[in-house]
Every structure is written in structure tokens, then in C-alpha cells.
C-alpha positions in Angstrom: -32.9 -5.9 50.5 -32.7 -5.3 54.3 -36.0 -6.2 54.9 -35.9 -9.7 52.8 -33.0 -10.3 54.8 -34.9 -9.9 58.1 -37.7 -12.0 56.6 -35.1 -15.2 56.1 -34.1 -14.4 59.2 -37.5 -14.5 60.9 -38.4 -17.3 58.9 -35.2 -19.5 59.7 -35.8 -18.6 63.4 -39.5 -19.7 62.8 -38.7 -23.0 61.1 -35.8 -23.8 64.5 -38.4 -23.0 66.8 -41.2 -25.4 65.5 -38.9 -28.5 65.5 -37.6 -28.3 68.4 -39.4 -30.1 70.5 -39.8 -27.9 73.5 -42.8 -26.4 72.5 -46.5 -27.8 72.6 -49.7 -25.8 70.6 -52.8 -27.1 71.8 -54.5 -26.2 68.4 -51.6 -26.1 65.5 -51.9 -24.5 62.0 -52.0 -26.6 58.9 -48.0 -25.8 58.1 -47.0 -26.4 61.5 -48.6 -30.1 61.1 -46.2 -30.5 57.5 -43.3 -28.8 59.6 -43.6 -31.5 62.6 -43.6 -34.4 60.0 -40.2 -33.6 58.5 -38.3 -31.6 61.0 -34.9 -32.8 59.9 -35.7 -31.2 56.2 -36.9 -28.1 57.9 -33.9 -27.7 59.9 -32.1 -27.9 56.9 -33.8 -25.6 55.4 -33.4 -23.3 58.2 -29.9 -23.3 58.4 -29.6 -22.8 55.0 -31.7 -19.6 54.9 -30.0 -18.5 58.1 -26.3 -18.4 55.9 -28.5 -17.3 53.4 -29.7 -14.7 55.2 -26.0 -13.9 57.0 -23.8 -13.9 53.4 -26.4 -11.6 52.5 -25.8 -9.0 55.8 -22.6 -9.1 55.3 -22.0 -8.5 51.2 -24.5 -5.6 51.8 -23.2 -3.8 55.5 -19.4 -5.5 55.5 -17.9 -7.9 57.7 -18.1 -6.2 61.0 -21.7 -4.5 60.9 -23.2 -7.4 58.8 -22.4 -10.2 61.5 -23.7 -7.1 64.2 -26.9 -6.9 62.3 -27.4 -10.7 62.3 -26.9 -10.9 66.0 -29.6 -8.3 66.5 -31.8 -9.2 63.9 -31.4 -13.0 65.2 -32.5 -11.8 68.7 -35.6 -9.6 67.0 -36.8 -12.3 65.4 -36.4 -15.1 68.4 -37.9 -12.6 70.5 -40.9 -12.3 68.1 -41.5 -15.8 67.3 -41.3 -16.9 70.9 -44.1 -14.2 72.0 -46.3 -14.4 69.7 -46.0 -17.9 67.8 -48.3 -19.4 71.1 -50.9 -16.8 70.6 -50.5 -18.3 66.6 -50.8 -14.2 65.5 -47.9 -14.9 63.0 -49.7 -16.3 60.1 -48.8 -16.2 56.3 -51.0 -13.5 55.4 -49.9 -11.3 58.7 -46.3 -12.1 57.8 -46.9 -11.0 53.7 -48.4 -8.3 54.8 -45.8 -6.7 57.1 -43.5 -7.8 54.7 -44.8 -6.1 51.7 -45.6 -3.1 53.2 -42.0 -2.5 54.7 -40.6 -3.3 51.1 -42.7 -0.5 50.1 -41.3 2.0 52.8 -37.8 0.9 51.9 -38.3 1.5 48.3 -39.6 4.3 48.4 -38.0 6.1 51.2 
């Protein structure tokens, strides 16, 4: 559960950080191209899967270590997208992948 809750996260940063204008790619991806046509719906969309993402913290860790673990998972994430999101490493497949295989080691450890 803690790991689809880092993905929202990460995916809510991700979607902030592509429509806000600050940023220029010389060579965007496909879904970057849909995200820049309707950034108002992505920011949306991000804010909703950051609550999302923060009601779920805090039903699962409690009030006080919940909104701690948003800070720092907030700060993970920005710090990951704004590294590597000009170098364009973060692509679905990377992203399924890393996902999917955490899942696994917090299944089954």
C-alpha cells in the first residue's frame, strides 16, 4: 500500500512539474505533448491524486507520521522528477517496472 502511495505521489509531482511552465524539453515524449494541451485538467488531476495520495498516508501511519511521510515522500519525488525528468529516464515502462518490482518486495517481505 505504501508503495502505491509513493507512486500517486510521484505521479502527482510529475503531472505539477510538466504544467508549469518553467520548464522547456527540447525533444518531449508523446504524453508530455497531451499533458501541455490540457494542463488545467492535469493539474486537477494532480491535486486530486496528491489528497489522494495524503488521506491515504494518513489512514494507514496516523495523523502525525502520515502528514511526515507526505512531506518526505513529496520531497523524494520532486527531487526525482526534477533530476531526471530532463534526461527523460522516467518513462512508463521504467516507472511500471520499479513499481511492480517494489510491490513484490513489500508483499512478500
Amino acid at each position: 500500500m505504501i508503495t502505491t502511495t509513493f507512486l500517486l505521489l510521484l505521479i502527482s509531482f510529475e503531472c505539477w512539474y510538466l504544467t508549469s511552465g518553467q520548464i522547456r524539453l527540447m525533444h518531449p515524449s508523446v504524453y508530455i505533448q497531451h499533458i501541455a494541451k490540457k494542463p488545467l485538467l492535469v493539474r486537477i488531476a494532480g491535486a486530486f491524486l496528491f489528497l489522494l495520495a495524503t488521506a491515504s498516508f494518513i489512514f494507514n501511519l496516523g495523523l502525525a507520521s502520515g502528514i511526515a511521510a507526505v512531506i518526505f515522500g513529496l520531497m523524494a519525488a520532486g527531487s526525482l522528477i526534477v533530476v531526471l525528468q530532463p534526461f527523460q529516464y522516467l518513462r512508463i515502462k521504467v516507472v511500471a517496472g520499479l513499481y511492480f518490482s517494489f510491490l513484490l518486495l513489500e508483499i512478500f517481505i
